[in-house]
Each structure stands twice: as C-alpha cells, then as structure tokens.
N, C-alpha and C positions, 0 to 999 in steps of 0.2 A: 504494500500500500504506500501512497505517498504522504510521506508525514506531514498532516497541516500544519504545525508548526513552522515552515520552513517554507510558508508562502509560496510553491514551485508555480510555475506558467510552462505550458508547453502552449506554439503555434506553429500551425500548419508552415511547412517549408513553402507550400505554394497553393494556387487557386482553390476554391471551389468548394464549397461545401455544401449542405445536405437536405434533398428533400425526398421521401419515397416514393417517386414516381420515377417510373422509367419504361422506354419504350427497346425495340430489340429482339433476340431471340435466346434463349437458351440453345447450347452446344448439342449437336446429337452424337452424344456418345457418352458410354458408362458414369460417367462422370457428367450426374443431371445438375449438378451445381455450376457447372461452365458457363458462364456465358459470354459471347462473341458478340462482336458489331462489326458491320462490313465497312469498311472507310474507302474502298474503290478497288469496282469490281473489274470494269475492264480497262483496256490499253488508254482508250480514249479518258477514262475517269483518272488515271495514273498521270497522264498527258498536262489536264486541266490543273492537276495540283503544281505539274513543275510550271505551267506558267505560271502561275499565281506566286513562286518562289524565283523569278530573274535575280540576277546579281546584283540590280539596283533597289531590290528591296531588299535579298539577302544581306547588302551593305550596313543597312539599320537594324540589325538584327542584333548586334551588342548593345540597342538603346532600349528594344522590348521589358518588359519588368512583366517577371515570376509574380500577379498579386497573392494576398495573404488576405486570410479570414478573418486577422485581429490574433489578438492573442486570450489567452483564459486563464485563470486563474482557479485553484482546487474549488469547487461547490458552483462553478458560476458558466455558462456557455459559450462558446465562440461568438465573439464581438460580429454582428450583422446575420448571423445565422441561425435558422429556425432547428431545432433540433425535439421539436413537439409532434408525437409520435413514434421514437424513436423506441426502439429496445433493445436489451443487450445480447449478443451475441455469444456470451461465454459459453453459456448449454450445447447451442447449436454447433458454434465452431469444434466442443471437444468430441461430439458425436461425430460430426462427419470426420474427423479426425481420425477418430478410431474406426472408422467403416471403412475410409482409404488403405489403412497400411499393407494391405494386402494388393491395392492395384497400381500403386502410383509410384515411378523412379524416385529412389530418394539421392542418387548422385551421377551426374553429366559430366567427363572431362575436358577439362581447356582443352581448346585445340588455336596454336598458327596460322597463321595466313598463308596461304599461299606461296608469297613471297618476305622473304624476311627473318629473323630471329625473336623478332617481339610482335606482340599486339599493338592493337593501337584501337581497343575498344569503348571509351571512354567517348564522350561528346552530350550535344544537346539534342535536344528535340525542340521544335517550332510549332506553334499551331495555332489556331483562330477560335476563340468564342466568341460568337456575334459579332462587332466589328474592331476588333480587339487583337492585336497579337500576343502571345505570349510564350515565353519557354520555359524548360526545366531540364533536367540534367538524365542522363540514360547510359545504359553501355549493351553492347554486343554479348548473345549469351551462344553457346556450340548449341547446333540442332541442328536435325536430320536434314532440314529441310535449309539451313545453312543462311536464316532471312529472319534470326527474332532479335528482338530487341526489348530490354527487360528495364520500368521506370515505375513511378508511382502510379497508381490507377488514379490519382486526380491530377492526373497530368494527360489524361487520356481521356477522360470522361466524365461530367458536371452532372452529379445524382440532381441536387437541385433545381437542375435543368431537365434532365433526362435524355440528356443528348451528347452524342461523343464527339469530341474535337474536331474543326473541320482544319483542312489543309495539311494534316500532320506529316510531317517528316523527321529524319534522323538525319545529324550530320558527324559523323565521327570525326574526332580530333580537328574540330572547327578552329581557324587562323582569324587573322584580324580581318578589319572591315569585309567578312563573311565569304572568306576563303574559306573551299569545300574540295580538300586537297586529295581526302578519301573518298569521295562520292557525295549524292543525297540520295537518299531512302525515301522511297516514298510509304506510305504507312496503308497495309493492305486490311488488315483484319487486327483489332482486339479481343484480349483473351483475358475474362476475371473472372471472380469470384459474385458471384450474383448478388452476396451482400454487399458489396460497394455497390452498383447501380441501383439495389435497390432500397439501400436506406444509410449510404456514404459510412459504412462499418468500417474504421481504420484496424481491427484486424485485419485487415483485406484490402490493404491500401495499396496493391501490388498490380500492374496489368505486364502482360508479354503481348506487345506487339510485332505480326510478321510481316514485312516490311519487302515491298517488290527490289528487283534490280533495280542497283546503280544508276545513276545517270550524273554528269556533269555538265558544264555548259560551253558550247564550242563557238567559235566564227567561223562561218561557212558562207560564202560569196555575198560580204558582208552583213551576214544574216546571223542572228544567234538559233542556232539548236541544240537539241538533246543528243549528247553522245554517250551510249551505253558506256559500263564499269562493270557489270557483273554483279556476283551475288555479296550481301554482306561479307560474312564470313570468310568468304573467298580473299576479301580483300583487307579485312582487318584484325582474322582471326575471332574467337569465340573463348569468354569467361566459363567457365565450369557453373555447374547448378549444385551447392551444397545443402542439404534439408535436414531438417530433428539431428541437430548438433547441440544443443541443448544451451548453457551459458556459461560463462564465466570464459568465453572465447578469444583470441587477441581477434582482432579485426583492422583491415584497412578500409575507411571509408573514402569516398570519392566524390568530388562535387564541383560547379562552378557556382560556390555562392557569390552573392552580389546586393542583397539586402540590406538593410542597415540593424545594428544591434538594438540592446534595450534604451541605449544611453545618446542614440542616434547617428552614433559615430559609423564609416564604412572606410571596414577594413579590407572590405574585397570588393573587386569591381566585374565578376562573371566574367572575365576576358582569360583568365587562367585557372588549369584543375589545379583544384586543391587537394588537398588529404588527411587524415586524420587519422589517426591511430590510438585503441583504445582498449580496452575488456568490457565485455557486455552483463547487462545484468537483469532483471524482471521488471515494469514499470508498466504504471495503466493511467490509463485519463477516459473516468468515467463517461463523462460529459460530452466525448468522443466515440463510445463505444470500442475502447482499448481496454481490454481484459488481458490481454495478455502478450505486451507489448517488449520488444530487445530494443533496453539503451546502451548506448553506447558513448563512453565518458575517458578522457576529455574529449572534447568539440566542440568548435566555436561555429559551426557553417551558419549562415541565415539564409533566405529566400531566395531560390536560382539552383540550392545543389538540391533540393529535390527529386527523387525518381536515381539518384545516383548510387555506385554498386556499393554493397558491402565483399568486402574479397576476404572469405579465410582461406589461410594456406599460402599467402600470398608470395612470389616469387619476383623479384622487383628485376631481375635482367631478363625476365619474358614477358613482365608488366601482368602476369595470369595469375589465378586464385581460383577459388571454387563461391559464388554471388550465393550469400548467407542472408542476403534482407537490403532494402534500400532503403535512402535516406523518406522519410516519411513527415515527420516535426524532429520540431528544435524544442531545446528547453533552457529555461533558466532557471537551474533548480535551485541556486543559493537568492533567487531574488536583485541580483547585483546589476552591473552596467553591463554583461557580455552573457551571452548564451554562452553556454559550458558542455552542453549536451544533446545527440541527436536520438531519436526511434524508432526501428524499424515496424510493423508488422513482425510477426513469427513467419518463418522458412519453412512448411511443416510438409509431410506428404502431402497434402491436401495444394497447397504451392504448385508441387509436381506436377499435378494433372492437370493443373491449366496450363500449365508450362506447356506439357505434351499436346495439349489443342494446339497451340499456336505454333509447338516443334512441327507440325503433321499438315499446317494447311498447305495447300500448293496456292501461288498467285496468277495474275495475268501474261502469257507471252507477248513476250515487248518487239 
C-alpha cells in the first residue's frame, strides 16, 4: 500500500484518460480478452498516413507535447478526469491470470538486425487525436511476424474517447528536426487488453502494435515519394519479451522525456533517450485502477518517455534485454520538486497473448 503519510502523487506519463465506452472488436482467438483495432487496412490506407507524415511536418515533431491528465494525489482522482463508474480490476486480472498460464509465451528472445552488431530499437511514436499531434516513447519487440512495436496503451488508444489514435507511426532512433534515418512504420493493427478500452485499467496500460513496412522519403524527378525499407525488425532488430519475473529486478528503463517536473523546472527536452536504472518493487494507485503495479526507483522521467521499454537482462554492447513492462506514470513519492519514480503495469502471461495477437497478424502488401 502506499503510505499516506508521505503524500505520494503519481501522473500519467502521457494523454488520455478514462471513460467506459469503446467501440472495436475483440480478437478471434483463445484469448477472448484481446482486443484489436485496425488503424489501416490496405496499401492505399498505409499511403494516406505517410502523407499526412512529409518531412515538413515531421520537422515539428520535436515541438508536439506528450499531454498529461494532471497529477493525483492518495484518496483524490486525476485532475480533468471522470473516473465514475469505474471498478477495480484486481479479481479479474488475477483470474484471467491464472487461466493463461497454460496458453500464453512467457519469454521471446532478442534478436539483431539484419545488418549490424546492435539494435537500435528504441524511438517515438507520432499520432493525432482530433486535431492535435502528439507523441510518446516505444521500442521494437522480436516477433514472428518481425513488425510489432510494444508502448503504452494510452499512447495508442483514448478509452475516454473510445477511439484509437489516428495517423500512428513509429520512428526508431528518431534524429533532429525529424530525421527518420531507420525508417517510419506505419501502425497496422492494435493489440490490448480489453480493460484498457474498456474502462482505461492501468493494469493494462500496455498495447503491441504491428506496424507495416518501412518507408522513407525520396526525390524522385523533383517529386517526393515513398521509398520502401522493409520490415521492422529486419532493420533494427527486436527487444526480447520477458513475463512473471516477479520483483525486486534491476531494470533499464528507456525514455525521451520532455515534460516539466513538480517544481516546473525541465531537465529534459525529448530530443535525446534517456535511461534509468533501478530495482522494482509493488505499488498501486487506487484511483487508477493499479492493483498491482512495478515501480521502478530511482527515476526522474516526466511526460514524453511514456510507452518506453523496460529491459531486464540488459546487455549494453547489443543495446538488447528481454521488455519487463513500460514506462506507464511517474511519481513523486517523497512529495518534493522532482519525480523520483516510474510504473509499469505487470508483465504477466496474460501480457503474452496479446503480445502473440499482434506477433501473428500479417499487414498490407506495399
């Protein structure tokens, strides 16, 4: 429990929080808790998104801001959000829990690029609510299908909306004024836990999105086009999928925060990864619907590293680990001028089989 005494605040790393409406489909497959949203089906739908991303708006893409819900404090709600009607997730989550362990991967390993000695899976995500840009932080995970991309589920989809991100892409090891020196991804299908869409359960604050080929941006008879790059993976390598590790774990966190702290000061401007290194431990935010939450201490990130990896195991001259949970809230557990602390959702089997949705879907041919 979090001791009142000691006044903690946790706030959402980024957008969006919570109303239980939502439109979509549940996954067809063993796993009736999946559920998927299609973000563009065919070539032409894949097409529309990369126009809508040229280099001269990719350019402004370091000025977009990650928004935040407010912050909260123990017994009190997130500042602007409705959380009437809400219930809590504990029962649920530890049932289906224990109903997975029998169907669902509990561990995926790193895999290299193609070309190279390291990874380079680490980057942002872009994307539109209403008319609005905004990003958050993601990495590259190994899957079959060699095209997912593993970030917060409220960086992918607005419960209180009931609608999922429009324009979404990935850009791995994003450069200055919106150099995309690895590719951009365009973002094919979402893959969550039903209780995020359907009542924004930060147990569940987790989406895998699988994500079409490549493309970059060429001059061709001084005309800009799309020039393929191939598949994710292919060209940046894949994080390992770590699950039911339990705690007390070292961890590398990963992030491009950019937010400002408690004290208003900004000590990072989202233009460079961060990191942070820590041991994990159990922490909840009722008022959240976090029963059963991994923090992770010290960390100072604020709003921007959202959606970003946790790496246990981590091996820093191949940049790979095995992705333990992502950046989800921030905290400030002593009450002071700086956030000290971040939390993920749980990694559990249950993780797994969404994971596997979105390892398993095929995309458009480009």
């Amino acid at each position: 429990m979090i001791p009142r005494a000691r006044h903690l605040a946790a706030v959402a790393l980024s957008a969006l929080l919570m109303l239980p409406a939502f439109g979509g489909h549940a996954a067809a497959s063993a796993a009736g808790f999946v559920y998927s949203v299609t973000l563009t089906k065919t070539a032409t739908d894949v097409q529309k998104v990369a126009e809508y991303w040229k280099p001269e708006r990719l350019k402004q893409a370091d000025s977009y801001s990650p928004a935040t819900p407010g912050s909260r404090s123990e017994g009190s709600t997130a500042a602007g959000a409705s959380l009437g009607g809400i219930q809590t997730a504990a029962t649920t989550a530890a049932a289906t829990t224990a109903a997975s362990k029998r169907k669902a991967v509990v561990s995926v390993a790193p895999a290299l690029p193609q070309k190279g000695t390291a990874a380079k899976t680490m980057g942002k995500v872009f994307f539109r609510f209403g008319d609005k840009e905004y990003w958050c932080s993601a990495s590259a995970v190994a899957a079959r299908n060699r095209s997912v991309v593993a970030t917060a589920a409220h960086c992918a989809y607005d419960p209180r909306q009931g609608k999922a991100a429009q324009y979404w892409i990935f850009v791995p090891n994003p450069g200055p004024d919106g150099a995309t020196p690895d590719g951009i991804y365009v973002g094919s299908s979402i893959s969550m836990h039903e209780h995020w869409p359907g009542k924004g359960d930060y147990d569940f604050d987790y989406a895998f999105v699988t994500v079409n080929r490549g493309f970059t941006w060429a001059s061709k008879d001084g005309k800009l086009v799309t020039q393929d790059v191939g598949r994710l993976q292919d060209n940046v390598g894949g994080q390992g999928l770590a699950l039911t590790k339990g705690l007390g774990n070292t961890i590398h966190a990963f992030g491009y925060p950019a937010g400002p702290q408690p004290d208003g000061s900004r000590p990072f401007d989202g233009r460079t990864l961060r990191t942070c290194i820590g041991t994990t431990r159990k922490t909840v935010a009722p008022s959240l619907d976090l029963q059963f939450g991994v923090q992770l201490q010290p960390c100072n990130f604020s709003a921007g590293a959202s959606g970003g990896a946790w790496l246990i195991d981590y091996r820093s001259s191949q940049q790979l680990g095995g992705l333990n949970g992502i950046n989800s809230l921030t905290w400030n557990r002593d009450a002071k001028e700086g956030y000290d602390a971040v939390s993920s959702p749980p990694f559990t089997v249950t993780t797994g089989q969404v994971y596997q949705r979105a390892a398993t879907l095929n995309t458009p041919q480009m």
